[in-house]
mmJSON file of the N, C-alpha and C atoms, coordinates in Angstrom:
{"data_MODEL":{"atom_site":{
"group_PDB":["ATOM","ATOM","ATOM","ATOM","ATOM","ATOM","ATOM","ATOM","ATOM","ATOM","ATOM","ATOM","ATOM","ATOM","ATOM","ATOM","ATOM","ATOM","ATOM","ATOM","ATOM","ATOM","ATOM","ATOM","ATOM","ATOM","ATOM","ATOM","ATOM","ATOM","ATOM","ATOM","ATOM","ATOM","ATOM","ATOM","ATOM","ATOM","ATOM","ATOM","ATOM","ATOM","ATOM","ATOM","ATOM","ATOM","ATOM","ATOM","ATOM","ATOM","ATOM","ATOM","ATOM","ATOM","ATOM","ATOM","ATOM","ATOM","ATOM","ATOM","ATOM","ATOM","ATOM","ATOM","ATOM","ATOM","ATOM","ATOM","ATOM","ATOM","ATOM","ATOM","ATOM","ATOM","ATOM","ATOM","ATOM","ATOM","ATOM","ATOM","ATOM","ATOM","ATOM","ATOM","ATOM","ATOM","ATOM","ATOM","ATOM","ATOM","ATOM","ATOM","ATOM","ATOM","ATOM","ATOM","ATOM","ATOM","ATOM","ATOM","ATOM","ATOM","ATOM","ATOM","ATOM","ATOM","ATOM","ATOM","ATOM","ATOM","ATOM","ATOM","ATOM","ATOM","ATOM","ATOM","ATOM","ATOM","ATOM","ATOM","ATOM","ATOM","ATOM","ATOM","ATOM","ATOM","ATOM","ATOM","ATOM","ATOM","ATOM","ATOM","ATOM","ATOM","ATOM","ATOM","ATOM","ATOM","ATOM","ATOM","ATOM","ATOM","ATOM","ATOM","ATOM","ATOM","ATOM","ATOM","ATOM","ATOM","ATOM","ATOM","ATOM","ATOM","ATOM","ATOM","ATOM","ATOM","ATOM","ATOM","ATOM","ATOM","ATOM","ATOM","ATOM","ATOM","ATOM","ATOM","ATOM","ATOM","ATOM","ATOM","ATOM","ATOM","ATOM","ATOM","ATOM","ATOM","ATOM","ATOM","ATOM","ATOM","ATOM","ATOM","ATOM","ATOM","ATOM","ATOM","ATOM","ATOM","ATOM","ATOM","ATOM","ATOM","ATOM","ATOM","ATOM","ATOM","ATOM","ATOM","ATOM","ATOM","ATOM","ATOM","ATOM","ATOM","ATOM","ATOM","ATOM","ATOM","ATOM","ATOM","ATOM","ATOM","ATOM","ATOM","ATOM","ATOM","ATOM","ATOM","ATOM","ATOM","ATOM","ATOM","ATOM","ATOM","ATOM","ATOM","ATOM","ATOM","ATOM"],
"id":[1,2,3,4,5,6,7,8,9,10,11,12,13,14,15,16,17,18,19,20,21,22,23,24,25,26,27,28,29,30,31,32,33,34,35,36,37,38,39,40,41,42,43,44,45,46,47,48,49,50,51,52,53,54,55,56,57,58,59,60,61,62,63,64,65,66,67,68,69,70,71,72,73,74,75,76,77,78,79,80,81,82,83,84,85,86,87,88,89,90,91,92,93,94,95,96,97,98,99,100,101,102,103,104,105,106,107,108,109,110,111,112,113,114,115,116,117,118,119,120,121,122,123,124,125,126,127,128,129,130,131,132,133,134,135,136,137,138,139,140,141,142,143,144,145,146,147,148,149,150,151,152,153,154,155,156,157,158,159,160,161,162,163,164,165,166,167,168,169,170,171,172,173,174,175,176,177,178,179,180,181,182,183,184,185,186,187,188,189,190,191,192,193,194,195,196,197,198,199,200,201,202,203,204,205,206,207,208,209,210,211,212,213,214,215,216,217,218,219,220,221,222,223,224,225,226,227,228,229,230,231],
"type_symbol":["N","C","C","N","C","C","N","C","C","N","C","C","N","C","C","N","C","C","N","C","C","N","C","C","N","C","C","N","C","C","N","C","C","N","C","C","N","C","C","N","C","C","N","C","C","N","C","C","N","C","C","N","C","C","N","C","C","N","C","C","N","C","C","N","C","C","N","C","C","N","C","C","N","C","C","N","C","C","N","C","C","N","C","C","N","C","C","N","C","C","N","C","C","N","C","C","N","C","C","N","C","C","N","C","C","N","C","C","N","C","C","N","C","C","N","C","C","N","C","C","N","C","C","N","C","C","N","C","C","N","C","C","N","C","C","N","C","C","N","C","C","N","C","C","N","C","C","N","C","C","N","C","C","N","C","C","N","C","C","N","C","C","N","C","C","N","C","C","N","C","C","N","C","C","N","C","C","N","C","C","N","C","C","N","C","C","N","C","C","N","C","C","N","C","C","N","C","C","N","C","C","N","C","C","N","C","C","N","C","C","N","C","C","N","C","C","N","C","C","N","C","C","N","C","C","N","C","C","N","C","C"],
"label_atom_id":["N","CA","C","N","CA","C","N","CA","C","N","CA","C","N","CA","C","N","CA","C","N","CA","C","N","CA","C","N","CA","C","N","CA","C","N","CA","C","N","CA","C","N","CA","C","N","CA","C","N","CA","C","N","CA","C","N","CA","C","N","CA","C","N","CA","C","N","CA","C","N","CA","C","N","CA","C","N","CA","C","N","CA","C","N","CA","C","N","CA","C","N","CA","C","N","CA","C","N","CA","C","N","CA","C","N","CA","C","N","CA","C","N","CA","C","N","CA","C","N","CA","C","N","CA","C","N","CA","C","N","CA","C","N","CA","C","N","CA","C","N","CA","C","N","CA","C","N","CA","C","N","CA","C","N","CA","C","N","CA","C","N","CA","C","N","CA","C","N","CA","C","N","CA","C","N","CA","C","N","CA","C","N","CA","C","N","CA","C","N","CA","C","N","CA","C","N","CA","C","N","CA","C","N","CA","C","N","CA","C","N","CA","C","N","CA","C","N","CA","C","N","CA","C","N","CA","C","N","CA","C","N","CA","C","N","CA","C","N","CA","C","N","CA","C","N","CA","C","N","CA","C","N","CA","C","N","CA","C","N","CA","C","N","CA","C","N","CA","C"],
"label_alt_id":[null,null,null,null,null,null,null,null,null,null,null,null,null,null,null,null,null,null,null,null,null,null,null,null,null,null,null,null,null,null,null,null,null,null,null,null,null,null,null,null,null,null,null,null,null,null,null,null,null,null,null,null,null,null,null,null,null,null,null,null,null,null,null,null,null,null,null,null,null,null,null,null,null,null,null,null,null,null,null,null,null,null,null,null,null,null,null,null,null,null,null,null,null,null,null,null,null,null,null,null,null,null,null,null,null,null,null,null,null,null,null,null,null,null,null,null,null,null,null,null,null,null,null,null,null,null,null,null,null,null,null,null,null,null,null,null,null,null,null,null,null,null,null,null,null,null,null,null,null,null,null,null,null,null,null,null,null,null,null,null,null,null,null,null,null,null,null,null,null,null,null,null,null,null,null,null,null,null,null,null,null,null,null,null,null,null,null,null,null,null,null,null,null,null,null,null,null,null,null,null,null,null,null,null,null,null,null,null,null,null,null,null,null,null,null,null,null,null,null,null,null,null,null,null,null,null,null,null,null,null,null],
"label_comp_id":["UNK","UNK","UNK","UNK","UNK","UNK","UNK","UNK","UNK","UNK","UNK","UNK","UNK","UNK","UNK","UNK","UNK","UNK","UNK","UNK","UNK","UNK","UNK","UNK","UNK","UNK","UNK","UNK","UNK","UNK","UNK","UNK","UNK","UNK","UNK","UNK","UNK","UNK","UNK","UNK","UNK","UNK","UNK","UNK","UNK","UNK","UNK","UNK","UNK","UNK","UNK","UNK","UNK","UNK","UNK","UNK","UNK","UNK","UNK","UNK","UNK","UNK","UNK","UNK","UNK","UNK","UNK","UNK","UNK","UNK","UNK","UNK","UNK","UNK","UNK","UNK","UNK","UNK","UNK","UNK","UNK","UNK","UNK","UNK","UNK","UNK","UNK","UNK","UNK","UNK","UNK","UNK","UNK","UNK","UNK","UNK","UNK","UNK","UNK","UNK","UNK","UNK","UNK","UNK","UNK","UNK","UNK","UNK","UNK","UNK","UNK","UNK","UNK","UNK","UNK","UNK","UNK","UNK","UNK","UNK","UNK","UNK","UNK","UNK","UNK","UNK","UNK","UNK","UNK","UNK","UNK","UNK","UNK","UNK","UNK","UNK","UNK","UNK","UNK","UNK","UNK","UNK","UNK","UNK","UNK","UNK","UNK","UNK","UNK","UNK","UNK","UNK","UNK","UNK","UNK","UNK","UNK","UNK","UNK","UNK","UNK","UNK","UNK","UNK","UNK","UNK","UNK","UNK","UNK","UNK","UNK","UNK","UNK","UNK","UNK","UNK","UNK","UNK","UNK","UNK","UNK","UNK","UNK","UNK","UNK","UNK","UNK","UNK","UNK","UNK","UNK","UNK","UNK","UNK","UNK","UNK","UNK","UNK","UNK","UNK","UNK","UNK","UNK","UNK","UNK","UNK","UNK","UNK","UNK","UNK","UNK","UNK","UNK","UNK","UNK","UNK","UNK","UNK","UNK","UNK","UNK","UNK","UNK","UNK","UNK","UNK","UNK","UNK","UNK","UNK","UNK"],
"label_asym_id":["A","A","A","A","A","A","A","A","A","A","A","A","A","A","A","A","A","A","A","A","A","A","A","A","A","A","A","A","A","A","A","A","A","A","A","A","A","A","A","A","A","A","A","A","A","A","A","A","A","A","A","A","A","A","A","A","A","A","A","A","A","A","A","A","A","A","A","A","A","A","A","A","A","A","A","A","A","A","A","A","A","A","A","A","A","A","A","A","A","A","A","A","A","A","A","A","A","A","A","A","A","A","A","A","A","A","A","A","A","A","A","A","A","A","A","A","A","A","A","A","A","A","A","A","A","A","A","A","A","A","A","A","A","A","A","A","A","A","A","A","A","A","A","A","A","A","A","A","A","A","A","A","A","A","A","A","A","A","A","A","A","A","A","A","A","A","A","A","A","A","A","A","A","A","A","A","A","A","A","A","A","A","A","A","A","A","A","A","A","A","A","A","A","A","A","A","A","A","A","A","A","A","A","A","A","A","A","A","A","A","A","A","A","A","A","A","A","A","A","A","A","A","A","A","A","A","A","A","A","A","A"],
"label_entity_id":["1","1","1","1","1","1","1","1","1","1","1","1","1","1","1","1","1","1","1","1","1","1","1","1","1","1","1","1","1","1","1","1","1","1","1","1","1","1","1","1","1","1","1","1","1","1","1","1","1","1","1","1","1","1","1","1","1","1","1","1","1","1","1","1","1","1","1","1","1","1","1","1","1","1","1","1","1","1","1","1","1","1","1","1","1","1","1","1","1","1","1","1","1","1","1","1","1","1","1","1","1","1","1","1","1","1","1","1","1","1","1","1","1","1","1","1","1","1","1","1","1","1","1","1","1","1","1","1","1","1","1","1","1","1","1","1","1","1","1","1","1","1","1","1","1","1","1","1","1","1","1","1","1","1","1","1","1","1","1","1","1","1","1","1","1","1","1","1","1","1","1","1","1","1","1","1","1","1","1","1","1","1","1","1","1","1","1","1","1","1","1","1","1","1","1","1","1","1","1","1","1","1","1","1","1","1","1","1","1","1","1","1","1","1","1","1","1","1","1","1","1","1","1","1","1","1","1","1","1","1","1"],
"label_seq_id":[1,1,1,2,2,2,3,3,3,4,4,4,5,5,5,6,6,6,7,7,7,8,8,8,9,9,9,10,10,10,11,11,11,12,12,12,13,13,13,14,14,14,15,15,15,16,16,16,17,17,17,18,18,18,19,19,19,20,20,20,21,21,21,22,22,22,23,23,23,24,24,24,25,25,25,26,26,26,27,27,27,28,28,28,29,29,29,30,30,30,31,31,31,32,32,32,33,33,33,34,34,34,35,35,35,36,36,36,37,37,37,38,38,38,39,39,39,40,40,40,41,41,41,42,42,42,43,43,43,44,44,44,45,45,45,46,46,46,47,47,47,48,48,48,49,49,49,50,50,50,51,51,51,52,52,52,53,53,53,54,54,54,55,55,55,56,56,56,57,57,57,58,58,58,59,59,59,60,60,60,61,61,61,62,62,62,63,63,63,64,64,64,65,65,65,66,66,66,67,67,67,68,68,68,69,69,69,70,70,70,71,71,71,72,72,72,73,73,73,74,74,74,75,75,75,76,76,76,77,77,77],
"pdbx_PDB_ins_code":[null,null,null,null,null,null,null,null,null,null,null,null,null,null,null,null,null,null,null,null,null,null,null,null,null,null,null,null,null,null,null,null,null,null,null,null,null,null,null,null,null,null,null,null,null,null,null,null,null,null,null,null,null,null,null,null,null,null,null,null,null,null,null,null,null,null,null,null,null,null,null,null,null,null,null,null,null,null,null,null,null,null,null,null,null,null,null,null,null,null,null,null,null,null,null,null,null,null,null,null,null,null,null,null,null,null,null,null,null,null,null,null,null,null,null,null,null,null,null,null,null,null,null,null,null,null,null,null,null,null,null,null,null,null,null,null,null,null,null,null,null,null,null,null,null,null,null,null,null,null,null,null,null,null,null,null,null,null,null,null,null,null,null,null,null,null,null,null,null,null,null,null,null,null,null,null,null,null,null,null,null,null,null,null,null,null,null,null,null,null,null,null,null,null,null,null,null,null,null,null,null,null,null,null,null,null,null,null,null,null,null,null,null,null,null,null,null,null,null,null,null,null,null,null,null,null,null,null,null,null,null],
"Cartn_x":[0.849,0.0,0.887,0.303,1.11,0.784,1.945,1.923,0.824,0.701,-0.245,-2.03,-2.146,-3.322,-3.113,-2.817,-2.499,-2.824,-2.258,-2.408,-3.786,-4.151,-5.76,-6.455,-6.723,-7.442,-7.506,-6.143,-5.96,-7.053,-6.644,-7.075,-8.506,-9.454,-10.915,-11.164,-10.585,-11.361,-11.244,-9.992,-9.997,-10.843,-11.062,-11.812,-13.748,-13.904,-15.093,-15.429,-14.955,-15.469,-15.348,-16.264,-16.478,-15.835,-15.581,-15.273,-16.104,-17.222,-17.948,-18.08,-18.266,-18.858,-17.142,-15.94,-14.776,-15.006,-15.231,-15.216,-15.821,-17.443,-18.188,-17.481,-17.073,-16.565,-15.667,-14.68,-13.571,-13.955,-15.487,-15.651,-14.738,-14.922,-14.129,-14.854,-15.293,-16.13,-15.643,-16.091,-15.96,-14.935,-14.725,-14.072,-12.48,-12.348,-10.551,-10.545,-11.07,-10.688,-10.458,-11.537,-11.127,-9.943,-9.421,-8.348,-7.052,-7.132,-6.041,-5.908,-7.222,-6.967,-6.619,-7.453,-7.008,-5.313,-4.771,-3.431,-3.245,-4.311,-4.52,-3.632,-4.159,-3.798,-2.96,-1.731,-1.291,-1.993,-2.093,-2.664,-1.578,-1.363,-0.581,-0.636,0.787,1.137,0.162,-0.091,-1.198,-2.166,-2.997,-4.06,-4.354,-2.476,-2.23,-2.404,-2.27,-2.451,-3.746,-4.841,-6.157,-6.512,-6.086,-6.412,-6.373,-5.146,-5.049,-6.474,-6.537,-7.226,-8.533,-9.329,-10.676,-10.285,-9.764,-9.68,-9.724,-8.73,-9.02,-10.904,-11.117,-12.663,-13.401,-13.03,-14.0,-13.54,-12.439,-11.906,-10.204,-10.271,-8.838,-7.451,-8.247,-7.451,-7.078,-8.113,-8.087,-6.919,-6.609,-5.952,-4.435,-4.137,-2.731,-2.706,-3.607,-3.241,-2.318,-3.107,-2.754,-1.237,-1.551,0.094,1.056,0.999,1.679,2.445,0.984,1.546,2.616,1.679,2.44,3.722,4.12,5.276,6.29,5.933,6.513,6.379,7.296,7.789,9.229,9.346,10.763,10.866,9.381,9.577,9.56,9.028,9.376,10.592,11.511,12.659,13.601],
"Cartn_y":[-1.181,0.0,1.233,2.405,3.846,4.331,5.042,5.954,6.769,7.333,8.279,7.821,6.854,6.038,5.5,5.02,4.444,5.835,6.736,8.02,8.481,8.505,9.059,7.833,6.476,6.17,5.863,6.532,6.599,7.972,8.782,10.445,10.121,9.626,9.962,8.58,8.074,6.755,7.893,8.041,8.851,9.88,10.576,11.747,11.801,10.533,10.139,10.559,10.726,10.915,10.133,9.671,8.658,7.885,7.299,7.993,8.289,7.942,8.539,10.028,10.298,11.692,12.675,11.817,12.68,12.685,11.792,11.255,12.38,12.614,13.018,15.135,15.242,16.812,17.097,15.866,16.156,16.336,15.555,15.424,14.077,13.311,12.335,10.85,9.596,8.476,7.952,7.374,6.648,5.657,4.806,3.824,4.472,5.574,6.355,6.518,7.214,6.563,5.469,4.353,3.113,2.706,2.849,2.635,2.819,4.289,4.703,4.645,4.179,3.807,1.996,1.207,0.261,-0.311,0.632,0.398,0.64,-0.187,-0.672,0.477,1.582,2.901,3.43,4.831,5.712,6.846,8.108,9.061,9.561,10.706,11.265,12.563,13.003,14.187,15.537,15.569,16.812,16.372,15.338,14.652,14.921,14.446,14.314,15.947,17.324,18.398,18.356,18.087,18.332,17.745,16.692,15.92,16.721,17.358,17.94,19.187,19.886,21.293,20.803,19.571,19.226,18.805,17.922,17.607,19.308,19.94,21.607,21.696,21.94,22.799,21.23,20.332,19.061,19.682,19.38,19.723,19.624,21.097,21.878,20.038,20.445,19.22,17.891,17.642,16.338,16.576,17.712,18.033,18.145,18.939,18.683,17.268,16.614,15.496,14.653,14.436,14.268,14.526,16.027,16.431,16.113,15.853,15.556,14.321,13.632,12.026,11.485,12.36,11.63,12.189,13.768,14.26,13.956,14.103,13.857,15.421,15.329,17.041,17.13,17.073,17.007,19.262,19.137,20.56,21.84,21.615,21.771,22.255,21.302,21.421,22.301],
"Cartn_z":[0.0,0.0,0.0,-1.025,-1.008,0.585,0.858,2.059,2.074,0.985,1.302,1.373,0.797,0.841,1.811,2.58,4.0,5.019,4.987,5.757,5.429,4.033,3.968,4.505,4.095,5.261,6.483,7.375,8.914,9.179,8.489,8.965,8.6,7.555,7.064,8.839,8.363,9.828,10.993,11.771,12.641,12.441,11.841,11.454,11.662,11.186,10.909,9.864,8.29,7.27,6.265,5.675,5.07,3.538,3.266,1.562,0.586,0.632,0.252,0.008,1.343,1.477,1.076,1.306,0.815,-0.844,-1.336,-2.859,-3.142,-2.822,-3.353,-2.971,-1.899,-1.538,-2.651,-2.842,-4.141,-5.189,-5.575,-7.225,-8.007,-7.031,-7.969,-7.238,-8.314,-7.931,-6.66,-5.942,-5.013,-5.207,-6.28,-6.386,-6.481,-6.849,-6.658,-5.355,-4.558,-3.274,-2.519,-2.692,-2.174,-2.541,-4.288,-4.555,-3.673,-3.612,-2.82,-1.031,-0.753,0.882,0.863,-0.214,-0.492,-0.715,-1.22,-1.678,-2.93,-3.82,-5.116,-5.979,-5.884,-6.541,-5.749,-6.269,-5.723,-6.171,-5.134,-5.889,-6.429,-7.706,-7.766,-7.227,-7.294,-6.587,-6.265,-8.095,-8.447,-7.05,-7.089,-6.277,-5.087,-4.506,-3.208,-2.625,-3.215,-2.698,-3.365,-3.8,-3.788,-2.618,-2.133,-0.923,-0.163,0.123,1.235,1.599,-0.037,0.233,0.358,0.078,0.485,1.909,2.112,3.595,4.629,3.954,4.503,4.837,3.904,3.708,4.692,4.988,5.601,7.333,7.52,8.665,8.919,8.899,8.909,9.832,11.133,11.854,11.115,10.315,9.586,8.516,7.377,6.933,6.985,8.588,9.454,9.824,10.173,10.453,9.234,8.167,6.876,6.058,6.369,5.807,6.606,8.429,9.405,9.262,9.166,8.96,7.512,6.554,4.913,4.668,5.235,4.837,5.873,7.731,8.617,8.9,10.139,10.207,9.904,8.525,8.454,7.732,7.019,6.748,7.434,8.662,9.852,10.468,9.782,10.811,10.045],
"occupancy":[1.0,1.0,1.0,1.0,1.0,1.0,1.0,1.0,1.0,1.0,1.0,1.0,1.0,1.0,1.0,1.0,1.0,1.0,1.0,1.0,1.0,1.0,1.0,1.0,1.0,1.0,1.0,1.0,1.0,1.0,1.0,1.0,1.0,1.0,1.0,1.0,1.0,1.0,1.0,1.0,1.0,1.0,1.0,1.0,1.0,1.0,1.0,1.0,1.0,1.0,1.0,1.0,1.0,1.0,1.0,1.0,1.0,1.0,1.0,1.0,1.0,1.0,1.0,1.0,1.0,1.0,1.0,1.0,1.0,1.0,1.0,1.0,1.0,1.0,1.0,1.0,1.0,1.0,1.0,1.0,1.0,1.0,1.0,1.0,1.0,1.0,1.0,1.0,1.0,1.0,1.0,1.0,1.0,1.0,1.0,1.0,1.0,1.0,1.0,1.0,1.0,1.0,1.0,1.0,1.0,1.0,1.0,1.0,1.0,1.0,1.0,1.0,1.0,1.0,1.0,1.0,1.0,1.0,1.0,1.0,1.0,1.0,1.0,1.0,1.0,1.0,1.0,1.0,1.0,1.0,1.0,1.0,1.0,1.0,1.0,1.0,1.0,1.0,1.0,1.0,1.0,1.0,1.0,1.0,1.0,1.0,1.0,1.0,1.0,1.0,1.0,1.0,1.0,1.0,1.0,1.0,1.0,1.0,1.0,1.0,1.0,1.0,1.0,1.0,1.0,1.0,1.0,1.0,1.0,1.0,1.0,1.0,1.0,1.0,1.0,1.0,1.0,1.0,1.0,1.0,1.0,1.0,1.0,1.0,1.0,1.0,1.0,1.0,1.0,1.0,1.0,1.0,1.0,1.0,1.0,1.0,1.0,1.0,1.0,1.0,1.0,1.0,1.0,1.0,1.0,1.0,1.0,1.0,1.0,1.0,1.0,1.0,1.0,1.0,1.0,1.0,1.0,1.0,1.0,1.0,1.0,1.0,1.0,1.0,1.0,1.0,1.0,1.0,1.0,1.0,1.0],
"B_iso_or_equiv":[0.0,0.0,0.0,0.0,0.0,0.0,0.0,0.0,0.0,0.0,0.0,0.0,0.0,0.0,0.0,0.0,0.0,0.0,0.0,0.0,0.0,0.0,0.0,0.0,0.0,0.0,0.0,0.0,0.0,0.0,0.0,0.0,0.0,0.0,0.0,0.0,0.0,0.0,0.0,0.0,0.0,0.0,0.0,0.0,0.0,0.0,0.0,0.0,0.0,0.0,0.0,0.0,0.0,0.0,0.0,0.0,0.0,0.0,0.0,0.0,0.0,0.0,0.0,0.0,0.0,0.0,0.0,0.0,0.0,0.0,0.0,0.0,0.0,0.0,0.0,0.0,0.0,0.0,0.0,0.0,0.0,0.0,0.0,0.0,0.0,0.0,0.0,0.0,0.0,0.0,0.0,0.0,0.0,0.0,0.0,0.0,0.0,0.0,0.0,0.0,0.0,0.0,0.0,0.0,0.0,0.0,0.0,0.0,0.0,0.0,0.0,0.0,0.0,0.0,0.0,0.0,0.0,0.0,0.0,0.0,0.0,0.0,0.0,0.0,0.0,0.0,0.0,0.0,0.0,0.0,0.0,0.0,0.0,0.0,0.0,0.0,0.0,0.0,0.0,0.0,0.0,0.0,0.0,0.0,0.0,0.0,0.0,0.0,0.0,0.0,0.0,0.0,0.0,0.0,0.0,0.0,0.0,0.0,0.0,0.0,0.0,0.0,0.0,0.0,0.0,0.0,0.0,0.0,0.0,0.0,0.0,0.0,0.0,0.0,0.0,0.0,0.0,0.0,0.0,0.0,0.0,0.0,0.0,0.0,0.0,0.0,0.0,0.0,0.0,0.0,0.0,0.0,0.0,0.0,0.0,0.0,0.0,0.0,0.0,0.0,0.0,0.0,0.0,0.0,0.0,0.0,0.0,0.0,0.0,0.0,0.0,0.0,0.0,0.0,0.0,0.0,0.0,0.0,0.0,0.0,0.0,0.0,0.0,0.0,0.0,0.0,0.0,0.0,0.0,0.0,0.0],
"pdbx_formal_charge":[null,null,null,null,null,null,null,null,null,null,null,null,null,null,null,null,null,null,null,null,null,null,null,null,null,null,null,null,null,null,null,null,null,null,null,null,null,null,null,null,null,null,null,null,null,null,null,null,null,null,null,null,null,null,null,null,null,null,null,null,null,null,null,null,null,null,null,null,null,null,null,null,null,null,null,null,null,null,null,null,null,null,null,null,null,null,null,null,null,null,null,null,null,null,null,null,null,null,null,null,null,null,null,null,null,null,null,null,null,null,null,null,null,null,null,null,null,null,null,null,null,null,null,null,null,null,null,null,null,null,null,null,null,null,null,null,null,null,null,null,null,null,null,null,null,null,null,null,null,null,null,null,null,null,null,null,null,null,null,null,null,null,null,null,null,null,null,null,null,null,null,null,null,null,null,null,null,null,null,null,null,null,null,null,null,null,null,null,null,null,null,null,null,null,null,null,null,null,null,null,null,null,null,null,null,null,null,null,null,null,null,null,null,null,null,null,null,null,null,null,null,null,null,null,null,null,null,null,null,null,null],
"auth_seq_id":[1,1,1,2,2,2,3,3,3,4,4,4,5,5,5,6,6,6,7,7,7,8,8,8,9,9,9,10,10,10,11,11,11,12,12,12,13,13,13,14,14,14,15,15,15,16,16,16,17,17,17,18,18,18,19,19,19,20,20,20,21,21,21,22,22,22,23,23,23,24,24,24,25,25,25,26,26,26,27,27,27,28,28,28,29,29,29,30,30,30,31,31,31,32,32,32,33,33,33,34,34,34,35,35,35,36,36,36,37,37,37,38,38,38,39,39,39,40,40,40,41,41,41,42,42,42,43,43,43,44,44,44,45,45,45,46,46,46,47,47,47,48,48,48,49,49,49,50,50,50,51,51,51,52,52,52,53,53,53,54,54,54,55,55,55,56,56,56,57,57,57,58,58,58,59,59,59,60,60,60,61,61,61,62,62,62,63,63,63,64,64,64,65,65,65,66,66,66,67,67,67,68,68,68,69,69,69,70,70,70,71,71,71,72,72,72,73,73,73,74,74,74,75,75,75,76,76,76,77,77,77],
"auth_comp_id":["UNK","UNK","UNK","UNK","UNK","UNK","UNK","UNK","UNK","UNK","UNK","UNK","UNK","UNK","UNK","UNK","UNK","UNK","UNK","UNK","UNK","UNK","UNK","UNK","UNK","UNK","UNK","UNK","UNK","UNK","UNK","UNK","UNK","UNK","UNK","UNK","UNK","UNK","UNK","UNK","UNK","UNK","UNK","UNK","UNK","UNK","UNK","UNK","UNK","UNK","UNK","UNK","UNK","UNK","UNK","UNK","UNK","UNK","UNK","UNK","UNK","UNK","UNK","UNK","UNK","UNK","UNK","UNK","UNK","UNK","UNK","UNK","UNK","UNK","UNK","UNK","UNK","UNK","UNK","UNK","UNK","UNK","UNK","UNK","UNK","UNK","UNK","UNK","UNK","UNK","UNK","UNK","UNK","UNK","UNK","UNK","UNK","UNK","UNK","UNK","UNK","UNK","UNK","UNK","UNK","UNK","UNK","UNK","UNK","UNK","UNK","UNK","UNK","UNK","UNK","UNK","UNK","UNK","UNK","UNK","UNK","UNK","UNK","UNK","UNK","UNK","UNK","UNK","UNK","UNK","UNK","UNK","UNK","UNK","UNK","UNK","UNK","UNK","UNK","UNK","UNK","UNK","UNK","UNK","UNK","UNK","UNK","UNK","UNK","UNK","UNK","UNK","UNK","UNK","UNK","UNK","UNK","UNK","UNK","UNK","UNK","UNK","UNK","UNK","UNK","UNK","UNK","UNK","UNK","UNK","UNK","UNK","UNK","UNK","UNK","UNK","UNK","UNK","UNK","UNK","UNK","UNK","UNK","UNK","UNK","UNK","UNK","UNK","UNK","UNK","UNK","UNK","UNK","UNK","UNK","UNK","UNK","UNK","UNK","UNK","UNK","UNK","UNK","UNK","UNK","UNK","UNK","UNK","UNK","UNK","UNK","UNK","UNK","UNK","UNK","UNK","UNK","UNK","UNK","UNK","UNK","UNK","UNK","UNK","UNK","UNK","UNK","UNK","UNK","UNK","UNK"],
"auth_asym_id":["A","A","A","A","A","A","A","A","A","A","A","A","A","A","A","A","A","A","A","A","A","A","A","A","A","A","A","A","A","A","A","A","A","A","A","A","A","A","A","A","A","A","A","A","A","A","A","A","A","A","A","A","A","A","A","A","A","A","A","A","A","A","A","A","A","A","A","A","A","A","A","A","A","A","A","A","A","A","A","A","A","A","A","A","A","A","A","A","A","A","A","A","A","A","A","A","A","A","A","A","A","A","A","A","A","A","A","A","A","A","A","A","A","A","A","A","A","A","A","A","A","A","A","A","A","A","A","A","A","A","A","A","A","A","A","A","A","A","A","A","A","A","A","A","A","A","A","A","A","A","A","A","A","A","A","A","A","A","A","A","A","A","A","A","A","A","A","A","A","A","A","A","A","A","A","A","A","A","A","A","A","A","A","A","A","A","A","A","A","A","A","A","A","A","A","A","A","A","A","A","A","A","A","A","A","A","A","A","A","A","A","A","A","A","A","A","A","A","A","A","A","A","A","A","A","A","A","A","A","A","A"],
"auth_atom_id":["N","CA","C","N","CA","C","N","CA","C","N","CA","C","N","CA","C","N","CA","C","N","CA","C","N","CA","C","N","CA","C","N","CA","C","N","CA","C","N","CA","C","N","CA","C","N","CA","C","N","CA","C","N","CA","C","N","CA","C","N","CA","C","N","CA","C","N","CA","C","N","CA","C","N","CA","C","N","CA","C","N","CA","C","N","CA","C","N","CA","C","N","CA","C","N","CA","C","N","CA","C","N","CA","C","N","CA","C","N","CA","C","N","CA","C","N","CA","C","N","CA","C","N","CA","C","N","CA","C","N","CA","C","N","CA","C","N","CA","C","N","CA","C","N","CA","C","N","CA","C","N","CA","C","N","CA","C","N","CA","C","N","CA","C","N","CA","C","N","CA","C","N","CA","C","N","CA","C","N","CA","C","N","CA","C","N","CA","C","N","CA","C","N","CA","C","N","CA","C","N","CA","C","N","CA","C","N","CA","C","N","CA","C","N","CA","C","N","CA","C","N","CA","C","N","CA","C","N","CA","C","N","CA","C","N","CA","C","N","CA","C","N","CA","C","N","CA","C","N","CA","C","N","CA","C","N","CA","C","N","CA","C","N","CA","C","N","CA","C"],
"pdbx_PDB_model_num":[1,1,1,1,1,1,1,1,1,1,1,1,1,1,1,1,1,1,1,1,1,1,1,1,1,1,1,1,1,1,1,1,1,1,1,1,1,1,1,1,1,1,1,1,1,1,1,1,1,1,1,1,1,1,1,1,1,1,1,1,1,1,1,1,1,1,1,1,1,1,1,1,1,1,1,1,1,1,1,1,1,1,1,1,1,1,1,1,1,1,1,1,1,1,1,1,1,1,1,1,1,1,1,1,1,1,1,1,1,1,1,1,1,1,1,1,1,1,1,1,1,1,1,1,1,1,1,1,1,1,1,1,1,1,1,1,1,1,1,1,1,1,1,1,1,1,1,1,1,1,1,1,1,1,1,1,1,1,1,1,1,1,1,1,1,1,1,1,1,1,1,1,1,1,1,1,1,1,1,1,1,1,1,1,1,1,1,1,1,1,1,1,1,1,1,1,1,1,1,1,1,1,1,1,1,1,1,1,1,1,1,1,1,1,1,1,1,1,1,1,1,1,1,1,1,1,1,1,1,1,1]
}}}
């Protein structure tokens, strides 16, 4: 499984948001998400910062969580 699909479905579980209801906030089918919490798929890059900016507008926390976990705090430092 991609890191970052692994991290989006830690943060939407923790979060309580569904994929669905993320799928549907992004504009993109349901089945690209499962993909990418599945493993199956990586998102790409472009993706991975749309992720981030819907997760924004769902819930800011959920978002830091997200970028926290997939990048680390290495930008941070």
């Amino acid at each position: 499984m991609g890191k970052a699909g692994y991290v989006l479905k830690q943060v939407l579980e923790q979060y309580g948001i569904t994929q669905y209801r993320f799928a549907a906030t992004m504009g993109v089918g349901r089945n690209s998400v499962y993909r990418w919490c599945s493993g199956k798929i990586d998102p790409t890059g472009d993706t991975i910062l749309e992720i981030v900016q819907v997760l924004k507008t769902m819930n800011p926390d959920a978002a830091e969580a997200f970028v926290s976990q997939y990048i680390g705090r290495e930008i941070d430092e």
